[in-house]
C-alpha positions as CSV (number, residue, x, y, z in Angstrom):
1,X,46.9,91.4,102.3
2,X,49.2,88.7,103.5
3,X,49.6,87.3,99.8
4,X,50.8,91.1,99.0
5,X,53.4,91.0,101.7
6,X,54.5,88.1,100.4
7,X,54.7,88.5,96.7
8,X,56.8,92.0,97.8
9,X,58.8,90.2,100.0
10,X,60.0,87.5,97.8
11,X,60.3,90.1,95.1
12,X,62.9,92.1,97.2
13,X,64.7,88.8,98.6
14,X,65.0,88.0,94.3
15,X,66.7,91.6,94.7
16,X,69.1,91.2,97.6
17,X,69.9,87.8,96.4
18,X,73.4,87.4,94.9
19,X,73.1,85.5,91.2
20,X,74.5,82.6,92.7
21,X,73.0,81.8,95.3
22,X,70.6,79.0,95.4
23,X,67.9,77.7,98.2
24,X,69.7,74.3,98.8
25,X,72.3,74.2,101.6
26,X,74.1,71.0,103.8
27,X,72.1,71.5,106.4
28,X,68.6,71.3,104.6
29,X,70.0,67.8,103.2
30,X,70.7,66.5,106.5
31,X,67.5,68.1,107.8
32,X,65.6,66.2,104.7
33,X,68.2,62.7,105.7
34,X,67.0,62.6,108.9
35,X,62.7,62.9,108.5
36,X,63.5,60.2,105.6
37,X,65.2,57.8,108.2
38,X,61.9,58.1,110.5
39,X,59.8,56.9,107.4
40,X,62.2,54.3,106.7
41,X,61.4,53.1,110.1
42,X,57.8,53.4,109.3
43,X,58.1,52.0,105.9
44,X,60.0,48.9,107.0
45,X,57.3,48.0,109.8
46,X,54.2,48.4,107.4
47,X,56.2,46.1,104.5
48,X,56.3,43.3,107.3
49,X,52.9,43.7,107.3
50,X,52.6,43.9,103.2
51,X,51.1,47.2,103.7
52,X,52.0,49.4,100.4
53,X,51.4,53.3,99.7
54,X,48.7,54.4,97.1
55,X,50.0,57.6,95.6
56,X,47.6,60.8,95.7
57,X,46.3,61.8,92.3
58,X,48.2,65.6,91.9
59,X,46.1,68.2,90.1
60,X,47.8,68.6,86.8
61,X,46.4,72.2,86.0
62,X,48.9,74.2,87.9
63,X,46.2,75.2,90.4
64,X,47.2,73.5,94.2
65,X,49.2,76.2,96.3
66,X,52.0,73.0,96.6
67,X,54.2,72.3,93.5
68,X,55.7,69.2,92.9
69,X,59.5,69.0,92.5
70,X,59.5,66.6,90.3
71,X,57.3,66.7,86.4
72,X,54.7,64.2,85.5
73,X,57.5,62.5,83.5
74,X,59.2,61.7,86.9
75,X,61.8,64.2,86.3
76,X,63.6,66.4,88.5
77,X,61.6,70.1,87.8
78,X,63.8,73.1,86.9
79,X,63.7,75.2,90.1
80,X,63.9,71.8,91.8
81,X,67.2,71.3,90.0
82,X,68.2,74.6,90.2
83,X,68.6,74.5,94.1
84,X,70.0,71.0,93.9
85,X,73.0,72.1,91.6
86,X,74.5,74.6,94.1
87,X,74.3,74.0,97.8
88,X,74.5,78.2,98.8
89,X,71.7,79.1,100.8
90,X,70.7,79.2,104.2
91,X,72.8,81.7,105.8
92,X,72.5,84.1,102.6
93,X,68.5,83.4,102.4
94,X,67.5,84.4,105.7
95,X,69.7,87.4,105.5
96,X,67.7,88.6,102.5
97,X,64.4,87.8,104.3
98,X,65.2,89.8,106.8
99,X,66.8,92.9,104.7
100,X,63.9,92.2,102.6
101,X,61.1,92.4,105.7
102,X,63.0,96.0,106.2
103,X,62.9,97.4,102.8
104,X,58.6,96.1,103.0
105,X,58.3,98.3,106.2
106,X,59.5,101.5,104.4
107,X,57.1,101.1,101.6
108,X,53.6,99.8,103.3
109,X,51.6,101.6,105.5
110,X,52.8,101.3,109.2
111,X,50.2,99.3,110.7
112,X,50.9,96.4,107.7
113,X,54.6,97.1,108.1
114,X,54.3,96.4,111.5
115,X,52.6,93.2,111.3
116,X,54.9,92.1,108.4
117,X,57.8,92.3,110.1
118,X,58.3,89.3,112.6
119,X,56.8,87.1,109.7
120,X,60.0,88.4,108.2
121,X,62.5,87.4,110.2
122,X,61.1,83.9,110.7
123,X,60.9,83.3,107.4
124,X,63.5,84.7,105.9
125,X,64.7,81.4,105.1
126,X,61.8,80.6,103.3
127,X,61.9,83.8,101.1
128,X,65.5,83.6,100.0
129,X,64.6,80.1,99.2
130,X,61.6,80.6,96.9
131,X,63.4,83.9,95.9
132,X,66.3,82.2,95.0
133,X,64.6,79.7,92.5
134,X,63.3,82.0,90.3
135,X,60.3,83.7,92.8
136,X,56.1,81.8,92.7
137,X,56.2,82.6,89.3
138,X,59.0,80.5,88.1
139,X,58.4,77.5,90.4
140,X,54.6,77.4,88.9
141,X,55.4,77.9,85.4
142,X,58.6,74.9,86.2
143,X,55.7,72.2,87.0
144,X,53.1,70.5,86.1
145,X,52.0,68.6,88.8
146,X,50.4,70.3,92.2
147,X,48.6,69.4,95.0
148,X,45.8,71.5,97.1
149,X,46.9,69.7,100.5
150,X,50.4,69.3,102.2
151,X,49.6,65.5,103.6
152,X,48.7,64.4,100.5
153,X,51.7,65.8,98.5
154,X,54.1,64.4,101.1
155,X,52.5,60.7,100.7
156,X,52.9,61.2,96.5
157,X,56.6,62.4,96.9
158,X,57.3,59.3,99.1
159,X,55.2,56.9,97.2
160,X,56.6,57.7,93.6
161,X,59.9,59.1,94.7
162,X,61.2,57.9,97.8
163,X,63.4,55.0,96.5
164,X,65.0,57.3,93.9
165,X,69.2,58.1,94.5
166,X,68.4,62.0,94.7
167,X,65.1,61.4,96.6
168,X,66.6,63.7,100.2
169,X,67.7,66.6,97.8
170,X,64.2,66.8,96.1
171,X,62.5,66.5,99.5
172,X,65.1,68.9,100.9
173,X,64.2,71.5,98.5
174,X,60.4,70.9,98.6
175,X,60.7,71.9,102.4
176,X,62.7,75.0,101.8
177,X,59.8,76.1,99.9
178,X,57.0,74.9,102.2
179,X,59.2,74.9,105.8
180,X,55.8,73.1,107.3
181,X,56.3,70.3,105.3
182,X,59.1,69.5,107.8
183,X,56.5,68.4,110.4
184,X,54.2,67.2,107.9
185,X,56.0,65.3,105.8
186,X,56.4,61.8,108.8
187,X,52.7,62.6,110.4
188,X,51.4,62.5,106.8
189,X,53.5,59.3,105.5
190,X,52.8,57.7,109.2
191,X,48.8,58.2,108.7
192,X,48.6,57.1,105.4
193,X,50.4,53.6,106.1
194,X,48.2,53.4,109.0
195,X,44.9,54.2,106.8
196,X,46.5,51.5,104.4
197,X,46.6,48.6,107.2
198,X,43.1,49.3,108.2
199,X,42.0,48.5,104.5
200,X,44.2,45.7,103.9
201,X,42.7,43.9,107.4
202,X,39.4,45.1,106.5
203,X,38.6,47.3,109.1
């Protein structure tokens, strides 16, 4: 039922959504700046120590629940890009969440309607964003490289990507699409440096 309300949510936000309006805004950047400058904190400890990440294998059969903005050629995806060229976004996305969560209570039953409609309003950022890229479909059929768990895409993305120029953008659109990343994304890279130090002393 949830993955209903979901697919009919983003579906309307795609509605409500002006043509131009794309997922990325300044303030997602600054959000995605600011996680990146706790890793480099955390980077530039572990490389004292000569302590290096191992990238997670992704799935390459379009089957993890968390795509990959970036293709197995190292290559910026097209939804990815799509949000990076045009920084529109968060006001306008959580406005169509929330016109969105509206228009799902008039056509589920009330009990569902009911439930669906905080989840609505708190992410309405996250439905305009996902909405605004082309909807699930899109960004699945835009890459080729997925993962089944958050931590372990977060350690991949800084692993492979994390040195490259447009590296904040990417990671700023990969948490528009999966908000929790936000928290994830420094517990994850933290842990697997950690896990990383243990095997190089031997422990």
């Amino acid at each position: 039922m949830k993955h209903l309300q979901r697919l009919l949510a983003v579906a309307l936000v795609t509605t409500l959504l002006p043509g131009s309006a794309l997922a990325l805004s300044p303030e997602d950047i600054a959000k995605a700046q600011r996680i990146l400058q706790v890793v480099i904190d955390i980077r530039a400890k572990m490389k004292a120590a000569s302590v290096e990440l191992t990238a997670p294998t992704p799935q390459t059969n379009q089957a993890g629940p968390y795509f990959v903005p970036y293709n197995s050629k190292g290559e910026i995806t097209p939804w990815a890009s799509k949000a990076i060229s045009a920084q529109v976004g968060a006001a306008v996305g959580e406005k169509a969440g929330e016109e969105a969560g509206k228009a799902v209570l008039n056509q589920v039953p009330l009990g569902v309607g009911s439930l669906f409609s905080g989840a609505a309003k708190k992410k309405g950022k996250e439905l305009g964003a996902i909405a605004a890229v082309g909807g699930p479909e899109a960004i699945k059929a835009g890459s080729d490289l997925s993962f089944s768990k958050l931590e372990d895409y977060a350690v991949y993305l800084q692993a492979t990507h994390g040195s490259d120029s447009e590296f904040a953008k990417a990671l700023a659109t990969a948490i528009a699409i999966y908000p929790e990343l936000e928290k994830t994304y420094p517990k994850a890279i933290k842990a697997a440096y950690e896990s990383a130090a243990k095997a190089l002393s031997g422990k």
